[in-house]
VEXLUMTOR-11204 format. One record per atom (N, C-alpha, C): residue number from 1; residue in three letters; atom name; x, y, z. Coordinates in steps of 0.05 Angstrom, whole numbers, plus 5000, padded with zeros to 4 digits. Layout:
! VEXLUMTOR-11204
{node NUM, ALA, CA, {X, Y, Z}}
...
END
This chain:
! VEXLUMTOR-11204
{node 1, UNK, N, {8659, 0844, 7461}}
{node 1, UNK, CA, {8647, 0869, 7467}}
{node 1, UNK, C, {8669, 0890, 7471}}
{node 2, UNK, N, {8666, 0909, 7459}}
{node 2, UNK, CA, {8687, 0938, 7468}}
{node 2, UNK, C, {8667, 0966, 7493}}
{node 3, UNK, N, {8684, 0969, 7504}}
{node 3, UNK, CA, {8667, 0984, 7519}}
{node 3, UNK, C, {8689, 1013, 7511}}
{node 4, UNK, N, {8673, 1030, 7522}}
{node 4, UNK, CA, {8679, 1051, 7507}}
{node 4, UNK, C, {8666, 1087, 7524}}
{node 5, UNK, N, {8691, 1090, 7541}}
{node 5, UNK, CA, {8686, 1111, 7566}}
{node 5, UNK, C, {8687, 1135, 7551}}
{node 6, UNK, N, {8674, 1152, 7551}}
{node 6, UNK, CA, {8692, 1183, 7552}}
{node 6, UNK, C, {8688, 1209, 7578}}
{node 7, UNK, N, {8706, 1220, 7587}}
{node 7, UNK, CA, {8691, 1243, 7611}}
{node 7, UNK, C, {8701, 1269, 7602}}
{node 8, UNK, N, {8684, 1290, 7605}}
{node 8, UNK, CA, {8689, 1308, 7599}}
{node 8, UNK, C, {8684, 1326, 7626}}
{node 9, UNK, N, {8704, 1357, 7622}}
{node 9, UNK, CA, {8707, 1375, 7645}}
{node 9, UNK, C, {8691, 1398, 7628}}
{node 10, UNK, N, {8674, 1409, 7640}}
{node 10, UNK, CA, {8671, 1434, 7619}}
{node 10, UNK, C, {8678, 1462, 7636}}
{node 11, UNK, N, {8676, 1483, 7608}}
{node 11, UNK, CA, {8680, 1505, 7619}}
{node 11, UNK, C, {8661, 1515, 7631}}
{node 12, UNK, N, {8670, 1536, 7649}}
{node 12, UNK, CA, {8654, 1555, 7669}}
{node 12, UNK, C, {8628, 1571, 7653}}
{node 13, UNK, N, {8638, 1580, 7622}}
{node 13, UNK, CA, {8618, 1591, 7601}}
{node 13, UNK, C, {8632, 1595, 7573}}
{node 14, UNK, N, {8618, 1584, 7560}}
{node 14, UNK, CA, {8615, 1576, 7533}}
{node 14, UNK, C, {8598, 1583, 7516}}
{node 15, UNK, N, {8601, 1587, 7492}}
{node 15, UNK, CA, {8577, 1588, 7472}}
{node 15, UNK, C, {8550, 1609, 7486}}
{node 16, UNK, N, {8557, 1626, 7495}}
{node 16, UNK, CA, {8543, 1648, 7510}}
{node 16, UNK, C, {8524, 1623, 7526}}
{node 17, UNK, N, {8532, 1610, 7543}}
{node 17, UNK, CA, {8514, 1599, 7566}}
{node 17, UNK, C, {8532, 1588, 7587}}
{node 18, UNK, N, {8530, 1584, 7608}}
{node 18, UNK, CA, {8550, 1573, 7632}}
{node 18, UNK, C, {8544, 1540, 7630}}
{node 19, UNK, N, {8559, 1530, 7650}}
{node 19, UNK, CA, {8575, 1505, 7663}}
{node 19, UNK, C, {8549, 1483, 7654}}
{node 20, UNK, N, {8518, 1494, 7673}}
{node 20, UNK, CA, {8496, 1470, 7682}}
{node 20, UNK, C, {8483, 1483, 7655}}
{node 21, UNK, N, {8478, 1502, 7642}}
{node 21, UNK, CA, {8470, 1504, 7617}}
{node 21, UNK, C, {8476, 1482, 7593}}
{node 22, UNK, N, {8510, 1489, 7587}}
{node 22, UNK, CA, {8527, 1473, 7577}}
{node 22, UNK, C, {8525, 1445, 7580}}
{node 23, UNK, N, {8525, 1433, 7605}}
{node 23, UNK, CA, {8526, 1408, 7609}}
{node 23, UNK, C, {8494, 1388, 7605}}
{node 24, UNK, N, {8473, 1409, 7611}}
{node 24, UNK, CA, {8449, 1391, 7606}}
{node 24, UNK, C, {8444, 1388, 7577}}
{node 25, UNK, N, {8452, 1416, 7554}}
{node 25, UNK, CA, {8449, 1408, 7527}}
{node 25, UNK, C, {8470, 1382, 7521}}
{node 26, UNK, N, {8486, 1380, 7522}}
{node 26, UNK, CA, {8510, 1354, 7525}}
{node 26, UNK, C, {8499, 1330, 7529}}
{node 27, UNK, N, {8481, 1330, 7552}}
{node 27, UNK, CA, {8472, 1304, 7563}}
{node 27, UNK, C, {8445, 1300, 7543}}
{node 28, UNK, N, {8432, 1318, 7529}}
{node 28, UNK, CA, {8405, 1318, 7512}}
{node 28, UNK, C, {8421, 1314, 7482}}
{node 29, UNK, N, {8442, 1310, 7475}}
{node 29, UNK, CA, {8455, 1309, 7454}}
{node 29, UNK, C, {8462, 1287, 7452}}
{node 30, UNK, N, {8477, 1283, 7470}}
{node 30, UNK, CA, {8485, 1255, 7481}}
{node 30, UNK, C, {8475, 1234, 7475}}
{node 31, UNK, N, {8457, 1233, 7494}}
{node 31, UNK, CA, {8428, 1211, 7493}}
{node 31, UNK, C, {8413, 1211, 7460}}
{node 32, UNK, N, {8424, 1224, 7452}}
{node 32, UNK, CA, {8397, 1231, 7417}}
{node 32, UNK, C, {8424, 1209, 7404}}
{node 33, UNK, N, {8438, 1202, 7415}}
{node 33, UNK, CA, {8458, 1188, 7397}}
{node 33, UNK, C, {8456, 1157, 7412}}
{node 34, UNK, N, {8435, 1149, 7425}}
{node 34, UNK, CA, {8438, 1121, 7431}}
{node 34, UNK, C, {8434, 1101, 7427}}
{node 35, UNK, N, {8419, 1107, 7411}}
{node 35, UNK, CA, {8409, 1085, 7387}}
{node 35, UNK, C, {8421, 1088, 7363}}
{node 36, UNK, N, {8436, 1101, 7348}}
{node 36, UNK, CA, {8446, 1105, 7325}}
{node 36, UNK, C, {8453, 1077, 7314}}
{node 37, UNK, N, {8460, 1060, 7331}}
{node 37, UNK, CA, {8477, 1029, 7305}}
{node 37, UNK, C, {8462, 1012, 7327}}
{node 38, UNK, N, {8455, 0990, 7310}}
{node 38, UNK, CA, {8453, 0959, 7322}}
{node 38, UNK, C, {8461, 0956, 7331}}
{node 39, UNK, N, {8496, 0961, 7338}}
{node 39, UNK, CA, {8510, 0945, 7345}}
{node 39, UNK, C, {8524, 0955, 7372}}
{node 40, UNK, N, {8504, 0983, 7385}}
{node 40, UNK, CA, {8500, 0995, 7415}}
{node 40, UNK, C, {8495, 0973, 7428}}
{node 41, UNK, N, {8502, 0964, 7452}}
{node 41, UNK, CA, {8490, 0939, 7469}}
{node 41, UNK, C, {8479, 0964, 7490}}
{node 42, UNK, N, {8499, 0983, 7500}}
{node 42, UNK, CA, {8498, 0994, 7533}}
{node 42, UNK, C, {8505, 1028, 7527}}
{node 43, UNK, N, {8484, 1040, 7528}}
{node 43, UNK, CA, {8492, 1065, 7532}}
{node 43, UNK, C, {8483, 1084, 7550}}
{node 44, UNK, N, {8500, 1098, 7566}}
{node 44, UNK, CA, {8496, 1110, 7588}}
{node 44, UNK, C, {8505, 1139, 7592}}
{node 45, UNK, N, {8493, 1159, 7605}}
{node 45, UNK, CA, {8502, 1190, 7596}}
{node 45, UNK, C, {8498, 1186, 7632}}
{node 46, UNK, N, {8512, 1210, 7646}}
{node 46, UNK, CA, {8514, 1214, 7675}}
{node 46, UNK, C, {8522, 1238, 7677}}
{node 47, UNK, N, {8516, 1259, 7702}}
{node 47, UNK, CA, {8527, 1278, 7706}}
{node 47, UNK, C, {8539, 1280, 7722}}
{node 48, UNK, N, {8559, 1289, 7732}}
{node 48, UNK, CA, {8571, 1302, 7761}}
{node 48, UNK, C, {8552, 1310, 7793}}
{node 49, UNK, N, {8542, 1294, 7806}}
{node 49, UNK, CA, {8521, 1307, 7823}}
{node 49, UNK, C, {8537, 1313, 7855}}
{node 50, UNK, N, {8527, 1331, 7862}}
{node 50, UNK, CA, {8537, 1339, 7895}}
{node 50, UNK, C, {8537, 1311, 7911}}
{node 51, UNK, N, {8557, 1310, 7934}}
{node 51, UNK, CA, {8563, 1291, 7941}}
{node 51, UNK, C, {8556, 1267, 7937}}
{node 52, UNK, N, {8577, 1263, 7912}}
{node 52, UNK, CA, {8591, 1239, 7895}}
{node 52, UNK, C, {8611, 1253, 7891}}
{node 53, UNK, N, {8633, 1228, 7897}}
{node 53, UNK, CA, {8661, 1236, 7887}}
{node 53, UNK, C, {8663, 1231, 7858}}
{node 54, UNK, N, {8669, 1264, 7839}}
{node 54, UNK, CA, {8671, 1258, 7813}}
{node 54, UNK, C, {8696, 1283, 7808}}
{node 55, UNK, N, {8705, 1272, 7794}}
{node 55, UNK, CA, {8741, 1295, 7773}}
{node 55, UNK, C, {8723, 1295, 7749}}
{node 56, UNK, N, {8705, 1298, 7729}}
{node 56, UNK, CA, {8693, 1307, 7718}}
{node 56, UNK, C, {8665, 1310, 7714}}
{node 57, UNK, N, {8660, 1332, 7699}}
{node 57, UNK, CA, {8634, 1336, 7700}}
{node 57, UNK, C, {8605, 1315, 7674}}
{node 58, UNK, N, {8610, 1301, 7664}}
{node 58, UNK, CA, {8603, 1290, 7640}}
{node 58, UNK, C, {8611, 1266, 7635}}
{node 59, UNK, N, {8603, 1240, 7633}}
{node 59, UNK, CA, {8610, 1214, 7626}}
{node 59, UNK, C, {8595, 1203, 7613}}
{node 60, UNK, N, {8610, 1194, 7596}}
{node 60, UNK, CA, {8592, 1168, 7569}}
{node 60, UNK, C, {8605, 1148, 7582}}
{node 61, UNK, N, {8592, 1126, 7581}}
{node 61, UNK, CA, {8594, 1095, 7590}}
{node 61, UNK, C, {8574, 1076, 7567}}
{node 62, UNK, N, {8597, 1066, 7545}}
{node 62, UNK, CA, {8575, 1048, 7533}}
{node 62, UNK, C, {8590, 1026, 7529}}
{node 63, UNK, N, {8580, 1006, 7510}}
{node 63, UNK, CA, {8590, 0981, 7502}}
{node 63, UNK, C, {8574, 0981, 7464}}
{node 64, UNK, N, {8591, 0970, 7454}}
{node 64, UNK, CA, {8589, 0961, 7429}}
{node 64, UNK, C, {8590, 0931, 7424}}
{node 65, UNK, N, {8583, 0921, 7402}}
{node 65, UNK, CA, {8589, 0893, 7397}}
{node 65, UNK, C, {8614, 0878, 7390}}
{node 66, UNK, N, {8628, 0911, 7374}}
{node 66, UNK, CA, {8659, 0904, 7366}}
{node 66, UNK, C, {8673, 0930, 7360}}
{node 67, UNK, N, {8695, 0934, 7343}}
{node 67, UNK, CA, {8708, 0958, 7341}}
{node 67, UNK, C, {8680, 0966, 7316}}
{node 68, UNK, N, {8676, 0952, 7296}}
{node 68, UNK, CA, {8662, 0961, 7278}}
{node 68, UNK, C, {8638, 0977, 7279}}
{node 69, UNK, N, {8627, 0973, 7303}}
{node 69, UNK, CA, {8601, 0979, 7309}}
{node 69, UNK, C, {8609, 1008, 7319}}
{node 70, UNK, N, {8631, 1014, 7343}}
{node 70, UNK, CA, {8629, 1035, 7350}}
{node 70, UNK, C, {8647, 1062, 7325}}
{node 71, UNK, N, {8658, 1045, 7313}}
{node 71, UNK, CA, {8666, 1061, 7280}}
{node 71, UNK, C, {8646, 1081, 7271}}
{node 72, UNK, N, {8612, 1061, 7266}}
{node 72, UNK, CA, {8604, 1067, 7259}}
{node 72, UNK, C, {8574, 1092, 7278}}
{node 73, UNK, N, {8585, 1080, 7297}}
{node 73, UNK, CA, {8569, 1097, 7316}}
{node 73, UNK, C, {8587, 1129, 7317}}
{node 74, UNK, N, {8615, 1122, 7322}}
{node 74, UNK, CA, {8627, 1148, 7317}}
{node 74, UNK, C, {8629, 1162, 7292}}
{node 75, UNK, N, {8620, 1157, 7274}}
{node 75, UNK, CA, {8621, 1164, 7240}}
{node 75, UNK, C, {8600, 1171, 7230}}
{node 76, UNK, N, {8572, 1160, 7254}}
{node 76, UNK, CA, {8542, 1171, 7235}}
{node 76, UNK, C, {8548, 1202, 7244}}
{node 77, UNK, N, {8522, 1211, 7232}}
{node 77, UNK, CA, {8527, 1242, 7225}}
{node 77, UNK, C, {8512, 1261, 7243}}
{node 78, UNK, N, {8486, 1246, 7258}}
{node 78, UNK, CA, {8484, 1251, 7285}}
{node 78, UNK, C, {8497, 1251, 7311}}
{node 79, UNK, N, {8521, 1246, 7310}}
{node 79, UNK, CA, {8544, 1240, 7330}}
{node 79, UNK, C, {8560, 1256, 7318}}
{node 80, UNK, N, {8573, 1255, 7297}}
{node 80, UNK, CA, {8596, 1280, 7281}}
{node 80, UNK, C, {8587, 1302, 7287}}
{node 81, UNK, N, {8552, 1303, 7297}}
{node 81, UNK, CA, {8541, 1339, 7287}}
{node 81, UNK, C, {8545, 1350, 7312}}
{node 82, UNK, N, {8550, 1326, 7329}}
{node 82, UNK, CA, {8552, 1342, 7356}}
{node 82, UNK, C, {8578, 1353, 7369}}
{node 83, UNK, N, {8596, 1338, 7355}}
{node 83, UNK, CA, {8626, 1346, 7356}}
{node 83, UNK, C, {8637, 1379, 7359}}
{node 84, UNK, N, {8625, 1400, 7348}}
{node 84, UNK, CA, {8634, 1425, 7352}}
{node 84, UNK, C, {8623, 1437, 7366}}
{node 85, UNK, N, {8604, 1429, 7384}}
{node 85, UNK, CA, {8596, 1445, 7403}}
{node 85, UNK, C, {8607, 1431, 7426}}
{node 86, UNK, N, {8617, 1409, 7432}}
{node 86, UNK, CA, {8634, 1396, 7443}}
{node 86, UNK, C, {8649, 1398, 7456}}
{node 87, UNK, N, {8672, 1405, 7422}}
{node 87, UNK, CA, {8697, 1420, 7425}}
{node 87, UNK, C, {8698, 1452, 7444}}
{node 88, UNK, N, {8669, 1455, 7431}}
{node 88, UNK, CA, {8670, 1497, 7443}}
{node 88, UNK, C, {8665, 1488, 7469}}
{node 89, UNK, N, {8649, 1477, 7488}}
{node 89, UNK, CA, {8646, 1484, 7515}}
{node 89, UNK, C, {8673, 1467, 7530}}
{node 90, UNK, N, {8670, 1441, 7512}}
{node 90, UNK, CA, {8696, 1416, 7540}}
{node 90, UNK, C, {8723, 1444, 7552}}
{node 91, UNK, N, {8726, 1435, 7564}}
{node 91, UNK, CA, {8760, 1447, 7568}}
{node 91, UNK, C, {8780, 1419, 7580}}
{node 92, UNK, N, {8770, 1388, 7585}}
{node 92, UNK, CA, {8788, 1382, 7582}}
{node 92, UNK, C, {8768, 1351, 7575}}
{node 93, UNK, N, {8783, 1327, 7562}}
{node 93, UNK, CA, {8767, 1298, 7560}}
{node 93, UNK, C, {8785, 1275, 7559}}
{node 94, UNK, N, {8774, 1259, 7568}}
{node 94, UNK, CA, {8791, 1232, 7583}}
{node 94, UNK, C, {8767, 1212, 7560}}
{node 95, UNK, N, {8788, 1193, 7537}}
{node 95, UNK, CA, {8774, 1169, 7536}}
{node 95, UNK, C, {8790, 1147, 7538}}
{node 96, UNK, N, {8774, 1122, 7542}}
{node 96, UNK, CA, {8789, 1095, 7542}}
{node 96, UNK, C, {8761, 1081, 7530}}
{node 97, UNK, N, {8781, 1060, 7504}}
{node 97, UNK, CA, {8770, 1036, 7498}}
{node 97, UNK, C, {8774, 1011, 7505}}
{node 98, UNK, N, {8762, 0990, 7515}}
{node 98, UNK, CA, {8778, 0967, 7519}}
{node 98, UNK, C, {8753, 0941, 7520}}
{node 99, UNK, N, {8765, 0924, 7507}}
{node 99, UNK, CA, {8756, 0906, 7505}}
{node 99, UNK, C, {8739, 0882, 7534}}
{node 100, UNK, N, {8719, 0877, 7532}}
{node 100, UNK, CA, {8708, 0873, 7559}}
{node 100, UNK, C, {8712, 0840, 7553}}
{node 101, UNK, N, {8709, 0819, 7541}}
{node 101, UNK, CA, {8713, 0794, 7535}}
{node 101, UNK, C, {8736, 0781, 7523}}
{node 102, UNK, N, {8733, 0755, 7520}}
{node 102, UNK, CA, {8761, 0746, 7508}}
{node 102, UNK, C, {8751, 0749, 7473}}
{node 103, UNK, N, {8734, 0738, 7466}}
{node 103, UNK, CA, {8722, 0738, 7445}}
{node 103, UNK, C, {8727, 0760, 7422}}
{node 104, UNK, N, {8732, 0787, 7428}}
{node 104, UNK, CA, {8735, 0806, 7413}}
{node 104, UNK, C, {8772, 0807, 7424}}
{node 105, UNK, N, {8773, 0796, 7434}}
{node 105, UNK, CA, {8808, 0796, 7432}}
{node 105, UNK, C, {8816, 0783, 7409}}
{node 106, UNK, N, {8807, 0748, 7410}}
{node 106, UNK, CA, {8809, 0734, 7390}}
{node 106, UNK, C, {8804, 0747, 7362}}
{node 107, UNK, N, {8786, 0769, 7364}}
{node 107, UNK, CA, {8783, 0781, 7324}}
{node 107, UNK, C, {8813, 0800, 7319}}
{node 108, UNK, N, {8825, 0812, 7345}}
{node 108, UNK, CA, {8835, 0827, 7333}}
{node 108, UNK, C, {8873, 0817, 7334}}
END
């Protein structure tokens, strides 16, 4: 299994709308991409909420079956389409991939 983080900080205003504007289309964008491949096991969208300790505003938390699967999760065209509006609000993003079993160690 690969699991597969990303967090994003957004800006204050973007794309003529602010921060909780910005961030709820994100999380409705998000989510429209969680089923895209078979080969999704775990997908999870979160926001930043008042007391919880969080350094960003936006987190993906998923799992895939292998590198191939999330290839193709990152390559369909409902996930690509969301990419530039992305880019316009984030102002900063943290990812990490890593392998959650021994099993997908052994393929690579």
């Amino acid at each position: 299994m690969l699991r597969h983080i990303v967090m994003w900080k957004f800006k204050d205003e973007a794309e003529g709308a602010d921060r909780e504007t910005n961030l709820r289309k994100a999380e409705a964008l998000l989510m429209g991409c969680a089923k895209l491949h078979p080969g999704t096991v775990q997908f999870q969208v979160g926001l930043a909420r008042p007391g919880l300790e969080c350094t960003y505003d936006l987190v993906l938390d998923s799992t895939f079956t292998d590198a191939a699967a999330l290839a193709a999760y990152q390559n369909h065209p409902t996930h690509v389409a969301i990419k530039p509006f992305m880019k316009a609000v984030v102002a900063e993003r943290q990812c990490m991939d890593f392998i959650t079993d021994n099993t997908e160690a052994d393929k690579t």
